[in-house]
C-alpha positions as CSV (number, residue, x, y, z in Angstrom):
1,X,32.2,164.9,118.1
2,X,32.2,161.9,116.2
3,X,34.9,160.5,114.8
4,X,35.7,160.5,110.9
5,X,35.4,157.3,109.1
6,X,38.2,156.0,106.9
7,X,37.8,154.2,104.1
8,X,40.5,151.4,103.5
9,X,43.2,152.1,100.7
10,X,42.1,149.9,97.6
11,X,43.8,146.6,97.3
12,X,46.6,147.5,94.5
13,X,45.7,144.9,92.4
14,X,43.8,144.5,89.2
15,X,42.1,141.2,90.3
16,X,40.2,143.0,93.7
17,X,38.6,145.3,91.5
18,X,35.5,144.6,88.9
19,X,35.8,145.0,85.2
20,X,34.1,147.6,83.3
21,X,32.1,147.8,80.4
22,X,34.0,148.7,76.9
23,X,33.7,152.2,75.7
24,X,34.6,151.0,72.4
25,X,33.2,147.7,71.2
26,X,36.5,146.5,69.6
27,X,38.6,147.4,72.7
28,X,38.3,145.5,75.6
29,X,41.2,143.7,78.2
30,X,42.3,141.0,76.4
31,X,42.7,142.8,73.1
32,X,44.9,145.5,75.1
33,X,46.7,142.8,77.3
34,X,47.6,140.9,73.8
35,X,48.8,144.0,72.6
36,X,51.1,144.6,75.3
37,X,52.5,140.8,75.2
38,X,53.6,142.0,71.4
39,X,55.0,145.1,72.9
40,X,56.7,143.2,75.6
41,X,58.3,140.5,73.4
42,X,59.3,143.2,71.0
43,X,60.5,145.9,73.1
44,X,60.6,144.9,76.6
45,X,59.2,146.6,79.4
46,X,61.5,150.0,79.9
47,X,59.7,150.4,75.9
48,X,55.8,150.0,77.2
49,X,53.9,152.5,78.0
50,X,49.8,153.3,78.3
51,X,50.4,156.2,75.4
52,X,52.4,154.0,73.3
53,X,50.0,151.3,73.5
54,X,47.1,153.3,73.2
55,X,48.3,154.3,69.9
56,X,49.0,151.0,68.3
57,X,45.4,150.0,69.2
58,X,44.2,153.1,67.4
59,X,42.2,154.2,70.6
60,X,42.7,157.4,73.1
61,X,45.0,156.8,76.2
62,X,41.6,157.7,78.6
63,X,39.9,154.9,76.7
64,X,43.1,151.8,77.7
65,X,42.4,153.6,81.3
66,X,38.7,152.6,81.4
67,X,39.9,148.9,81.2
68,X,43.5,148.6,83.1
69,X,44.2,151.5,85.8
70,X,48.1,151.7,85.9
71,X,51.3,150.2,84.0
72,X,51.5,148.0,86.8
73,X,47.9,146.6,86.4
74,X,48.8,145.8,83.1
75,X,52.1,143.9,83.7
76,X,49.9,141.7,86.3
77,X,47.3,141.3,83.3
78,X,50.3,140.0,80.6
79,X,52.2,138.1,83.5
80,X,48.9,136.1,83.7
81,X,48.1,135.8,80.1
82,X,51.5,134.4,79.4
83,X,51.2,131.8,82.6
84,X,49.1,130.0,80.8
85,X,51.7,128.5,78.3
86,X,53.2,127.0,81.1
87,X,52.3,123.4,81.4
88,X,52.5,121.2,84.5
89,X,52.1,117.4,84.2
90,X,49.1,116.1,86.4
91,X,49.5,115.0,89.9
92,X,49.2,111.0,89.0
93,X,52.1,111.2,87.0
94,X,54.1,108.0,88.1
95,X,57.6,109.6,88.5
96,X,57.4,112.9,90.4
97,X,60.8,114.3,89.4
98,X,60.3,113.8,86.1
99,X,57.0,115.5,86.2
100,X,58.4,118.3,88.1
101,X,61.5,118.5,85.4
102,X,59.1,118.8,82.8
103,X,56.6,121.6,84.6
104,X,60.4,123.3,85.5
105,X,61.7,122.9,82.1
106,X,57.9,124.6,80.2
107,X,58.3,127.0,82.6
108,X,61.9,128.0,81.4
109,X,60.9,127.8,77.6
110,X,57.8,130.3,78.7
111,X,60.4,133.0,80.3
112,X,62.6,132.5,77.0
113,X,59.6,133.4,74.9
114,X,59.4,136.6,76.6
115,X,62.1,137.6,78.1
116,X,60.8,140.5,80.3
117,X,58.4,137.9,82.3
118,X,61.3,136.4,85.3
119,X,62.5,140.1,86.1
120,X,59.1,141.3,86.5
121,X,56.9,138.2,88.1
122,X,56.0,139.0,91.4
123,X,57.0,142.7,91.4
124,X,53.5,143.7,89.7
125,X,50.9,144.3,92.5
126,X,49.6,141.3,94.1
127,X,50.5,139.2,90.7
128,X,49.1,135.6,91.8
129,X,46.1,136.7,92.1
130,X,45.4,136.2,88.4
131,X,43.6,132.7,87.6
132,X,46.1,131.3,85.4
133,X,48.9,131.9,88.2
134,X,46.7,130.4,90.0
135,X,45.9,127.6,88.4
136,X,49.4,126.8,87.8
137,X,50.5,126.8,91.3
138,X,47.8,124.7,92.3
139,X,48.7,122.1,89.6
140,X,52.1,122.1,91.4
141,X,50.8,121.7,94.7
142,X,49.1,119.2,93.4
143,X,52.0,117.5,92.1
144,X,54.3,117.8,95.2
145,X,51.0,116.2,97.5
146,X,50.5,113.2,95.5
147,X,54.5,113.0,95.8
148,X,54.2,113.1,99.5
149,X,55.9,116.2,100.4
150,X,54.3,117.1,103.7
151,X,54.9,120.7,102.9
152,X,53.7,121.3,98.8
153,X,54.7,125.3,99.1
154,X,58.6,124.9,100.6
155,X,59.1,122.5,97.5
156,X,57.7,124.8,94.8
157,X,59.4,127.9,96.2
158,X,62.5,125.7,95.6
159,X,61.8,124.9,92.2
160,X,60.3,128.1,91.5
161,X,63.3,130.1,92.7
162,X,66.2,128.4,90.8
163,X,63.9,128.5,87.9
164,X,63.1,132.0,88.1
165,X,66.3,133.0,88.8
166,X,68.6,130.9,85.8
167,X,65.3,132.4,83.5
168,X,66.0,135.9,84.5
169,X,70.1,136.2,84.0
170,X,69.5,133.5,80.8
171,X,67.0,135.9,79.5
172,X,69.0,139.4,80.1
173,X,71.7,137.1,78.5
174,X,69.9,137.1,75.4
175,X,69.0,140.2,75.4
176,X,72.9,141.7,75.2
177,X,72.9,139.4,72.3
178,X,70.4,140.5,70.1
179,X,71.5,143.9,71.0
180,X,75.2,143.2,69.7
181,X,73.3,142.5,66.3
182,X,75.8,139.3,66.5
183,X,74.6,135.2,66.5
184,X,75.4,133.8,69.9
185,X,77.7,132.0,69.1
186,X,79.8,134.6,67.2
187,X,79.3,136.7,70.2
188,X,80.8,133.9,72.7
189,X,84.0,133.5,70.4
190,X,84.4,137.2,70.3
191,X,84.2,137.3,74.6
192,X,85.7,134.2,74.8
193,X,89.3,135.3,75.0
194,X,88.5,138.0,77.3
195,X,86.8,135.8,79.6
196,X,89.5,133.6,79.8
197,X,92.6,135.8,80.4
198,X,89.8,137.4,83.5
199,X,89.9,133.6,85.1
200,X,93.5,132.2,84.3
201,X,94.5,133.3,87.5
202,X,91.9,131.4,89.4
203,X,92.3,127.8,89.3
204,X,89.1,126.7,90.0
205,X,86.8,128.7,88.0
206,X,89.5,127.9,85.2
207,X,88.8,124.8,85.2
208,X,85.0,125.7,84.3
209,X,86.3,126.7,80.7
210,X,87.8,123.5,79.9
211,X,86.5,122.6,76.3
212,X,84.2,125.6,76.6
213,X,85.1,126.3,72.6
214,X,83.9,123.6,71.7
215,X,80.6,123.8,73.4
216,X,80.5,127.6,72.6
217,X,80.0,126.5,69.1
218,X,76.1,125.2,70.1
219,X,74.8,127.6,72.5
220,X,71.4,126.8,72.9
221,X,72.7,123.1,74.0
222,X,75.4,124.9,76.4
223,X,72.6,126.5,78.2
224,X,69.9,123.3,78.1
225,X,72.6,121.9,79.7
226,X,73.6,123.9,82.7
227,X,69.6,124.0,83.1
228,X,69.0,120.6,83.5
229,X,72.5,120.3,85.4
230,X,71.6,122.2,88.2
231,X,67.9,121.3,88.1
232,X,68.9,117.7,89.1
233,X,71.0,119.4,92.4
234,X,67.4,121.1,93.5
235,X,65.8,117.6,92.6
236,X,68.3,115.9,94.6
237,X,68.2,117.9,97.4
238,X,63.8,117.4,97.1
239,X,64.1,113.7,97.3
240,X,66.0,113.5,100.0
241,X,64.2,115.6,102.0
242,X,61.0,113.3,100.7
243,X,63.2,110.1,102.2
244,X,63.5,111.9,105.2
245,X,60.0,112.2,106.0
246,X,59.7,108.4,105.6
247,X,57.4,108.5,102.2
């Protein structure tokens, strides 16, 4: 008796499978994947859902389903559509950790924008697939080769992960502020105190609140400044790695 064939499990991925033809002529991907973005920015993700969507674009749940599959597919969908803000200088740029600071730095200002994108980027399917997330990478590659880095993808997952990571707890951050219906600032100086009596009894990270009122009182410049701060340590630790290879 022969044995029964198997077909392999699809790919879970919205990029490995073919788009289909609209149903509606004024429903299509992009207009549901912009859609979502809003939702996203708005709401965040734990707020999105197919039904909910469906009904702000004025169109039948069974209709979205024609065009995106799963929650998940959309999330890789809007993860791609927002990679595109992201801009990376090109690879000829004459000072490669200043091109770097600035592709690390449009990066951070793109995960601001939407807050839900750090916690969620490459949890949704097989996410860099999509071409912009593509692109992107390959633009860094690009820069890290003409830099002379021997190996382009151990220097971008450096970058990538401290970038990822400050963007993700900087982002949730924000988040617990607009929530507290407070400016940031008035929501420091009402934590502040609290914070402080927590450390007093540990030197060291007392020493990390030195002046802190004063810098509380601009907290968009506290937090570009911590960025850039520890983005010079990964930098460091890149260029002297790059001198160790002899370039």
């Amino acid at each position: 008796m022969a044995a029964k064939s198997t077909k392999p499990s699809p790919i879970p991925s919205v990029w490995a499978r073919p788009q289909r033809e609209p149903d509606q002529p004024t429903l299509n991907r992009a207009t549901i994947v912009r859609e979502a973005i809003v939702m996203l920015d708005a709401e965040g993700v734990e707020a999105l859902s197919m039904r909910k969507l469906a009904t702000r674009l004025n169109a039948g749940a069974a209709s979205l389903y024609r065009h995106v599959a799963t929650k998940d597919e959309l999330m890789e969908l809007a993860v791609d559509e927002v990679a595109a803000e992201i801009h990376v200088p090109p690879a000829d740029s004459p000072d490669w950790r200043a091109a770097v600071s600035e592709a690390a730095h449009s990066f951070r200002t793109t995960a601001l924008r939407h807050p839900w994108l750090s916690s969620v980027l490459g949890q949704a399917g097989l996410a860099y697939l999509g071409p912009n997330l593509m692109s992107y990478s390959e633009r860094l590659a690009a820069l890290f080769t003409a830099a002379g880095f021997p190996d382009p993808s151990g220097a971008i997952d450096a970058v990538l992960s401290y970038v990822i990571g400050m963007s993700t707890t900087e982002g949730a951050w924000l988040i617990t502020v607009a929530r507290s219906g407070e400016t940031e600032a008035d929501f420091i100086a009402r934590l502040l105190p609290a914070a402080q009596q927590a450390v007093a009894d540990h030197e060291h990270l007392a020493q990390g609140y030195t002046g802190v009122e004063t810098a509380a009182a601009d907290p968009v410049a506290l937090r570009d400044g911590k960025f850039a701060a520890a983005l010079e340590i990964v930098l460091d630790g890149l260029a002297l790695r790059l001198k160790a290879t002899g370039t």
